[in-house]
N, C-alpha and C positions, 0 to 999 in steps of 0.2 A: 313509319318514320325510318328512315335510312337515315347514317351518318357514316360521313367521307370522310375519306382521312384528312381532309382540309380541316371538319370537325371536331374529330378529333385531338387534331393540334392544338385547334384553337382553345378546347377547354383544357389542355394539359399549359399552355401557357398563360392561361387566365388564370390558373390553379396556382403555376410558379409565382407567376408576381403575386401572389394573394399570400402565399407563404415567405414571400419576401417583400411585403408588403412598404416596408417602410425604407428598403433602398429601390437603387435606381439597377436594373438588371441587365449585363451586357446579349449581346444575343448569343456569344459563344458560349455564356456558362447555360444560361436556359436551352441552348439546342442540346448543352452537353449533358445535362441532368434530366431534360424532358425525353430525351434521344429519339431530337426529331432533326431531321438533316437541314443543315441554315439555309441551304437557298429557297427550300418552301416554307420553311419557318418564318422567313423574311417575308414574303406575302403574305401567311398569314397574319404578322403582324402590321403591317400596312391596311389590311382588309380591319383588323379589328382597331386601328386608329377611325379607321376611316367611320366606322360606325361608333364611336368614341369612348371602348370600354378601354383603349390603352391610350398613353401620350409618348413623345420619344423627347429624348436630351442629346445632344450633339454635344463633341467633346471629348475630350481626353476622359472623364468621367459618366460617358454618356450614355445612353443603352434606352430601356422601357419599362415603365411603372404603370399602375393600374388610372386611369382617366377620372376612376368613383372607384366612392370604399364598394371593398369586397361584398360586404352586408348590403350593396345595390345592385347587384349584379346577378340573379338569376343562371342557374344553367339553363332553362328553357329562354330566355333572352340570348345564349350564345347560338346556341343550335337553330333557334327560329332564323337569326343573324345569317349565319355559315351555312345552313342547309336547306332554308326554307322550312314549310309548315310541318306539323307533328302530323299530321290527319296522315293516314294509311294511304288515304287513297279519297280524290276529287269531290268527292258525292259527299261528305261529311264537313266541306268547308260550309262555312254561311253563306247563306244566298244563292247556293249553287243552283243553276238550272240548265246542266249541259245535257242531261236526262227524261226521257217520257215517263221512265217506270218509277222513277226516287221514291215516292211517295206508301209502294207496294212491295218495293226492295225489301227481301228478308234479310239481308245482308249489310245495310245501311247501319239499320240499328245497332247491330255487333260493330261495326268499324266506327262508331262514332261515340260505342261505349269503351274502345279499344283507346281511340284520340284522346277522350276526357282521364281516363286511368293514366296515361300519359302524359299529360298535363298535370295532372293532382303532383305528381311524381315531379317533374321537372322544374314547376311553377314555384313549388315550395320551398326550394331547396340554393337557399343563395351561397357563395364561395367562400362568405366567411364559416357558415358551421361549415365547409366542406373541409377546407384548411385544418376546423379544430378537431374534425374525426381522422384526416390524415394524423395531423401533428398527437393525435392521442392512441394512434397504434406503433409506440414504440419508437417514435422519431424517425421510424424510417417512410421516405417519400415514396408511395404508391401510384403510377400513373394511369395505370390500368384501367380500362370505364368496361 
């Protein structure tokens, strides 16, 4: 699993509106407090409409709020979104059969127990408790992953 700085963005703005969950957030204060630069901000929030974890409001009051509660949103649902699959590497998705050896692979088994531990990890862990361990280290907003 690689994650892009497209990624990246996307969970640290998924994280803002999650922490500001109940306004409506313009993209200037979220690129200013996420300090992600707005014109890729802007796509990634387009990209993440588009997969419907955000909505936008047009407006003198308008900006972007979460599409679903936080408590439905997974960080392995962003990143699977934004970057594609957790797996390492080809040979551990399902069904795969781009290979002669899969089957004898010493190596299969290690990257598919690497996938799964990544998963346990990602899978479990939705943005509302992410919020409450931010909002409970001292109120100050941590972007860093």
């Amino acid at each position: 699993m690689k994650i892009t700085y497209r990624g990246d963005y996307a969970l640290k703005a998924i994280l803002d509106l999650t922490l500001n969950h109940n306004n409506v957030v313009t993209i200037h204060d979220l690129a200013k407090r996420a300090q992600i630069p707005i014109k890729f901000l802007e796509q990634v929030l387009l990209e993440l409409k588009r997969g419907g974890f955000v909505e936008s409001r047009r407006g003198n009051v308008g900006g972007y709020l979460l599409a679903k509660h936080p408590s439905q949103i997974r960080v392995g649902d962003i990143i699977r979104f934004i970057d594609g699959p957790l797996e390492p590497i080809a040979c551990t998705e399902k069904d795969y059969s781009g290979c002669s050896d899969i089957y004898k692979c010493a190596f299969r088994k290690i990257f598919k127990e690497v996938a799964q531990a990544t998963s346990d990890i990602v899978d479990n862990i939705n943005f509302e408790e992410l919020a409450k361990q931010v909002e409970s280290t001292s109120g100050i907003f941590v972007y860093q992953i």
